[in-house]
C-alpha positions in Angstrom: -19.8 -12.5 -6.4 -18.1 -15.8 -6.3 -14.5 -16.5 -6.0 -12.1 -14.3 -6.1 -12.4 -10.4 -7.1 -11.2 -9.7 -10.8 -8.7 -6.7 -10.0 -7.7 -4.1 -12.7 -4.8 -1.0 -12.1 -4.8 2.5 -14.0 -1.1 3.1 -13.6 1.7 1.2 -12.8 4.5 3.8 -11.4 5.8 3.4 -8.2 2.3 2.5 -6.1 0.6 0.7 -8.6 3.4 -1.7 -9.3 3.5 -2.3 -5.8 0.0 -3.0 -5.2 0.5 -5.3 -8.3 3.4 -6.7 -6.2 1.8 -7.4 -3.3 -1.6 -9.1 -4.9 0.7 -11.4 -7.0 2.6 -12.6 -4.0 -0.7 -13.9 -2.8 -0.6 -11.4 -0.1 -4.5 -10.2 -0.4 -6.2 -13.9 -1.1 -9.5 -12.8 -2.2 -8.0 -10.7 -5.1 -6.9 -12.2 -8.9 -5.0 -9.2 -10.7 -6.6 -9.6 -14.2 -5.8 -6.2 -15.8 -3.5 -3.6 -15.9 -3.5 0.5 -17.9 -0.9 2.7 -18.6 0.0 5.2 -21.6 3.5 5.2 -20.8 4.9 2.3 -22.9 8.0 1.8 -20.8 5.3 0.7 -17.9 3.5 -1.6 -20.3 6.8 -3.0 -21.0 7.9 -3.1 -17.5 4.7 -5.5 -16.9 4.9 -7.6 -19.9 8.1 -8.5 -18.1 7.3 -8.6 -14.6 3.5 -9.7 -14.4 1.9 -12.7 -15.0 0.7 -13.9 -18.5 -2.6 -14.1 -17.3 -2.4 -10.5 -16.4 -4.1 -8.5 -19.5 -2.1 -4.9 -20.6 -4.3 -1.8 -22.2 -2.7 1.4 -23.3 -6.2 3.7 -22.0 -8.0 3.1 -18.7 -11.7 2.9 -20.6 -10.8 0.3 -22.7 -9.7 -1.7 -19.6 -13.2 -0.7 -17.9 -14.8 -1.6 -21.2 -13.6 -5.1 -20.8 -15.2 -7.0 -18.7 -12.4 -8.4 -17.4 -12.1 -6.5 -13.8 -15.0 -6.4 -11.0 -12.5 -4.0 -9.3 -10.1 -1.1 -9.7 -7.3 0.7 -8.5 -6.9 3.9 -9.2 -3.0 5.1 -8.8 -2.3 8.2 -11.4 -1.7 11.8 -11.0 -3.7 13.6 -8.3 -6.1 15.6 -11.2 -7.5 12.5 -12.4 -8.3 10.3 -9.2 -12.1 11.9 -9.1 -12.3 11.4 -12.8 -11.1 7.6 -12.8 -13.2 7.1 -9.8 -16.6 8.6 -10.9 -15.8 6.3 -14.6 -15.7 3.5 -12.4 -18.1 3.8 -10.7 -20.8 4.0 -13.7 -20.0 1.0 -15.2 -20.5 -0.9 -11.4 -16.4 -1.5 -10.8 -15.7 -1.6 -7.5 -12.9 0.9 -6.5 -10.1 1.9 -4.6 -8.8 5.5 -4.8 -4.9 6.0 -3.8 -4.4 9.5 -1.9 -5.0 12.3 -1.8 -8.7 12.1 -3.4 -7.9 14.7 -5.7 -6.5 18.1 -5.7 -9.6 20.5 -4.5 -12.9 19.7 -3.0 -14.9 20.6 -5.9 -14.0 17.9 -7.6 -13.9 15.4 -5.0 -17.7 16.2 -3.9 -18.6 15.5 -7.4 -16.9 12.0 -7.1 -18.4 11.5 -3.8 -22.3 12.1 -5.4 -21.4 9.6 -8.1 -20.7 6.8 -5.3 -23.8 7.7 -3.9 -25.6 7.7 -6.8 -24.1 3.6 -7.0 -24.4 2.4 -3.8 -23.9 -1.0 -5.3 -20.1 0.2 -5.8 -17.9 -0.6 -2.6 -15.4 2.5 -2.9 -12.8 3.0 -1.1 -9.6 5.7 0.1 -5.8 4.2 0.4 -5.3 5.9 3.9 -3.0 2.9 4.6 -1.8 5.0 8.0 -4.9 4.2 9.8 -4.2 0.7 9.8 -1.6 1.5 12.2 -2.4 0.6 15.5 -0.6 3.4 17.4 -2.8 5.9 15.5 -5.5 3.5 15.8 -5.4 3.4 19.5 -4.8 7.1 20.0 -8.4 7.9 18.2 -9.9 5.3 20.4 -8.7 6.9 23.3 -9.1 10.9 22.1 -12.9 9.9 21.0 -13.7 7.8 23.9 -14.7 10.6 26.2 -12.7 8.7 28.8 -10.2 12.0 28.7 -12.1 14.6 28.5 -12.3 17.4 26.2 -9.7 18.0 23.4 -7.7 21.4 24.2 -4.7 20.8 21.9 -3.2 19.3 18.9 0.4 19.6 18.2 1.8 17.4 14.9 5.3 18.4 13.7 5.9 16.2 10.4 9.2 16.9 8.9 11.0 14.1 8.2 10.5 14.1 4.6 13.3 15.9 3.3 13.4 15.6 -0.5 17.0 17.0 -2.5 16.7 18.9 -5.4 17.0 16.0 -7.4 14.0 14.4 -6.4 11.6 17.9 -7.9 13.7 17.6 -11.2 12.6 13.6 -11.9 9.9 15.0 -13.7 8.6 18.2 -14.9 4.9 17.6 -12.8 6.6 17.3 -9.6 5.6 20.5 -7.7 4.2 22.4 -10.2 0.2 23.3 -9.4 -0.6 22.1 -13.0 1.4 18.8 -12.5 0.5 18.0 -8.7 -1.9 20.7 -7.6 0.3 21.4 -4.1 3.6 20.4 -2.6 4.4 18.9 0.6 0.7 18.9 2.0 -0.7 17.4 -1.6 2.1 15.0 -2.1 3.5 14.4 1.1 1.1 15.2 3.9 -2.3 13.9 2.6 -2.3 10.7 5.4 -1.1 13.0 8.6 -4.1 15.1 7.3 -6.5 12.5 7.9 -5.8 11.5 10.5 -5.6 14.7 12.1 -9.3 15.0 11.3 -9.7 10.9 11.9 -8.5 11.6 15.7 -9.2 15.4 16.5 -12.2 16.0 14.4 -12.6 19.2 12.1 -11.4 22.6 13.0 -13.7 25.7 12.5 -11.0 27.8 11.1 -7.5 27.8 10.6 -4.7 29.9 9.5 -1.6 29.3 7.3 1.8 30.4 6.6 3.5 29.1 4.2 7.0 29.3 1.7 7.2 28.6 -1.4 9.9 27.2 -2.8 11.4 28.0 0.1 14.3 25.2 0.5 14.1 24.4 -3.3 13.7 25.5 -7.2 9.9 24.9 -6.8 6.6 26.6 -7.7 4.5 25.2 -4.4 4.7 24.9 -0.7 7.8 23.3 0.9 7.4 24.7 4.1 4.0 25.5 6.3 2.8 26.4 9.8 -0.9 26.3 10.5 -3.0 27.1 13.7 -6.4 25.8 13.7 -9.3 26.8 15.9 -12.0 24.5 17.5 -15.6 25.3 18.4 -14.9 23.8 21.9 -12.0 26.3 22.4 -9.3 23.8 21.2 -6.5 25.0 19.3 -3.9 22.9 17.1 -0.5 23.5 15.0 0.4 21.5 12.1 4.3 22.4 10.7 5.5 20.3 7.7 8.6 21.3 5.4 10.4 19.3 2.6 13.8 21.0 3.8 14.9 19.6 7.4 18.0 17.1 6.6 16.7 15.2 9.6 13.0 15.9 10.4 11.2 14.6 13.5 7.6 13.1 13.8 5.9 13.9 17.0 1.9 14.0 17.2 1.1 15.5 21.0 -2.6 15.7 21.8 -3.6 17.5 25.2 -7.1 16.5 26.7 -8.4 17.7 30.1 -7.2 14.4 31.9 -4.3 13.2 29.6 -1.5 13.7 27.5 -0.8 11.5 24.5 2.0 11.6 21.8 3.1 9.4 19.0 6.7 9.2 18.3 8.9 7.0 16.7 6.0 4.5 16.6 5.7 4.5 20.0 2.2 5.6 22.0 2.7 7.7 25.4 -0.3 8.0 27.5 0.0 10.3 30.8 -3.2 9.8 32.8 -4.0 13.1 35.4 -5.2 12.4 38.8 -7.9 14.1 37.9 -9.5 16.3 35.2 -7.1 19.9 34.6 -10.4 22.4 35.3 -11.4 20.6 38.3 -7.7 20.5 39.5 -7.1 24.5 38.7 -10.8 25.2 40.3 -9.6 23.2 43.7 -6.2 23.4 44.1 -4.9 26.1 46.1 -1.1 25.8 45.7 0.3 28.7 43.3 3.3 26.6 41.5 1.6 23.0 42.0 1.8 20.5 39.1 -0.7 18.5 38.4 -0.6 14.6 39.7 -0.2 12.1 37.1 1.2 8.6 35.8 2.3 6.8 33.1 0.2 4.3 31.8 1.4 1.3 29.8 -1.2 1.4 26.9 -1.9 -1.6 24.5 -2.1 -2.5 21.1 -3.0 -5.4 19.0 0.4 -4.7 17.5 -0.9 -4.7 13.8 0.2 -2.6 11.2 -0.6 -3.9 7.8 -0.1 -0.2 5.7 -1.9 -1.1 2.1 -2.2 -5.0 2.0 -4.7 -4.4 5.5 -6.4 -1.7 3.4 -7.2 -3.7 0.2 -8.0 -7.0 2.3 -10.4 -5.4 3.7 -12.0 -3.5 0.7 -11.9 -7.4 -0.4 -14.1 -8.4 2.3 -16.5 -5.1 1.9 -17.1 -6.4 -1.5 -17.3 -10.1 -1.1 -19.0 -10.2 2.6 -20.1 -6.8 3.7 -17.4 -6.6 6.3 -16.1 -2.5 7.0 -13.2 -0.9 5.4 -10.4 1.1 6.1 -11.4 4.3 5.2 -14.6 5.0 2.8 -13.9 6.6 -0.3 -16.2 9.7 0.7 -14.0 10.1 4.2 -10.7 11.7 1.0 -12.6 15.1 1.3 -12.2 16.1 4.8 -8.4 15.8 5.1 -8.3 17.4 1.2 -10.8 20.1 2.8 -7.4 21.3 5.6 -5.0 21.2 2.6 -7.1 23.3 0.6 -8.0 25.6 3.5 -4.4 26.2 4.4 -3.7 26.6 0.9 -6.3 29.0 0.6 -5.3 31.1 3.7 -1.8 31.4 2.7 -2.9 32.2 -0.9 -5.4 35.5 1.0 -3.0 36.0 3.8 -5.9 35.5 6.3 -7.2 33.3 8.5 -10.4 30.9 6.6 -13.4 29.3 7.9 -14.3 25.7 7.5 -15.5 24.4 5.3 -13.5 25.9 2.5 -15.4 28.5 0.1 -14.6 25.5 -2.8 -15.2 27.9 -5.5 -13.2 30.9 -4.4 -10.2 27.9 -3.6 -10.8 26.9 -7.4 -10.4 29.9 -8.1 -7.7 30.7 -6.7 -5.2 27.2 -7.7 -6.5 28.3 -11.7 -4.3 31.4 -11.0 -1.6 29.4 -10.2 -2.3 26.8 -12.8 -2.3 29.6 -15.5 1.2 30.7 -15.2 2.8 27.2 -14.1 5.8 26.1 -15.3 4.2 22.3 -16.1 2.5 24.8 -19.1 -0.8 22.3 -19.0 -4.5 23.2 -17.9 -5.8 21.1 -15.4 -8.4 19.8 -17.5 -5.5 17.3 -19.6 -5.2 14.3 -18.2 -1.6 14.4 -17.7 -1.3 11.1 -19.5 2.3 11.2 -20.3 3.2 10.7 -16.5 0.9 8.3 -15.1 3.4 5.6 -15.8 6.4 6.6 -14.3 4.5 8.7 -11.7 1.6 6.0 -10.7 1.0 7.6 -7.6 4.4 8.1 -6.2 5.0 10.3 -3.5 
């Protein structure tokens, strides 16, 4: 390919028009916005006005594909149809970029992820914008290093995403399992789930509690506590809730010769004289703590959030170089949503990987009788404009 890539959106809401943003303000240089769909005609309005004359306008997402006037696509509508937007661009060799999560059960995604490997030619990829942040970038490098030890614990409490009622009545989709599949871990959580599994690897099992519509007039979860297992003997908790008025962010991993946390962007490393089971083994004081320091750790600093991820899907496309996250990596943080849905749905603890067709199962029950009225096989067209992937 020469030049720069020919980019196309399918959906303008809230992410899409600021992916648009950002590629217009010359922010990713290797990509020419060429193309934009929506069905809501208050979005196609919206970027008459706001985007370029050069920038073409389609009121359905094939047509766009159809018209060879993208090399490359965005896809940024309601969760349901990221797989199916995905897989359609992939057959027609379009380059693509999924936004999160990679769809609403595993199922699907695997599907989506055989069509990319059926077109290998197509450089897919997963907007998990958080991994470009070099505090969680650092903290994998340092759990998966060995350097530490063995993982023992994972602690992550996420709740600083309080949402009013207002917020869930902006649109009759919001968390309703026909509209958005989930609540907090769908919508909210889908980037702290990767890069749980990004930094800690996969649990065995896990087990979930959850509330819903707990804090609000809601169908889905607003509140959740989960402890995981690990085949080494590690154990982890993940608690995330739409109600705390002021939340907190704190991601503590324990290894056998550190601690580290992320908080308030900040990386804490506290190095142990020496490993914890050699320590317990040789020690012979009853109430001794273990030696250890602080350690200054650095970073490169960088945090580019969704600009990094789609200049580098540029350069995977133009000259080979890595991405981000590959498009394939959406299922595994996707698999601990739907496993936690799952065990709070059975009210018992689940193995991983999920049983996908009992999980299926199992949201279609909820789908049935949900107040968004729709079956998930619609393409809940009439909100990909003003919902365009926003969270």
């Amino acid at each position: 390919m020469d030049g720069r890539i020919r980019l196309g959106i399918i959906g303008v809401g809230n992410m899409g028009s600021g992916h648009a943003a950002n590629v217009l303000a010359g922010k990713c240089p290797d990509l020419e916005l060429t193309a934009v769909a929506d069905t809501n005609p208050d979005r196609l309005a919206w970027a008459k006005e706001n985007l370029t004359d050069g920038v073409a306008r389609f009121d359905d997402a094939v047509k766009m594909l159809d018209s060879g006037r993208i090399d490359a696509c965005i896809v940024s509508v309601p969760h349901y149809d990221h797989p199916k937007y995905a897989v359609a661009c992939m057959e027609r060799g379009i380059h693509v970029m999924v936004e999160k999560p990679a769809g609403v059960y595993t199922k699907q995604v695997r599907e989506m992820n055989a069509a990319a490997d059926r077109h290998p030619e197509v450089v897919f990829g997963m907007m998990f914008n958080q991994r470009t942040n070099c505090v969680y970038r650092k903290m994998r490098e340092l759990v998966r290093s060995g350097e530490y030890g063995r993982l023992r614990r994972a602690n992550w409490i996420i709740t600083n995403w309080y949402r009013p009622q207002a917020y869930y009545d902006s649109g009759n989709w919001r968390a309703t399992w026909a509209g958005e599949g989930g609540g907090v871990l769908l919508n909210q959580c889908p980037h702290q789930l990767d890069l749980w599994q990004w930094i800690c690897g996969m649990p065995e099992s896990l087990q979930s509690h959850m509330r819903f519509g707990q804090w609000h007039d809601i169908e889905v979860e607003d509140d959740v506590t989960t402890y995981m297992e690990y085949p080494n003997g590690a154990t982890g908790v993940f608690v995330t809730t739409t109600g705390d008025a002021h939340g907190t962010n704190r991601f503590e991993v324990q290894l056998d010769r550190a601690r580290i946390i992320v908080e308030n962007d900040r990386l804490s490393l506290l190095e142990f004289e020496v490993s914890e089971p050699e320590f317990s083994r040789t020690n012979k004081a009853p109430f001794a703590t273990m030696p250890a320091r602080e350690v200054e750790v650095e970073t490169d600093g960088e945090n580019p959030q969704h600009v990094g991820v789609l200049n580098a899907w540029a350069g995977a496309i133009l000259r080979g170089e890595p991405l981000v996250a590959d498009g394939r990596e959406g299922i595994n943080g996707l698999m601990l949503s739907n496993a936690m849905h799952l065990s709070a749905f059975l009210g018992r603890k689940v193995a991983l990987p999920v049983d996908e067709e009992l999980y299926r199962e199992e949201l279609m029950k909820r789908v049935a009788t949900s107040r968004r009225k729709a079956g998930v096989t619609a393409t809940f067209a009439d909100t990909s404009g003003t919902y365009g992937g926003a969270k």
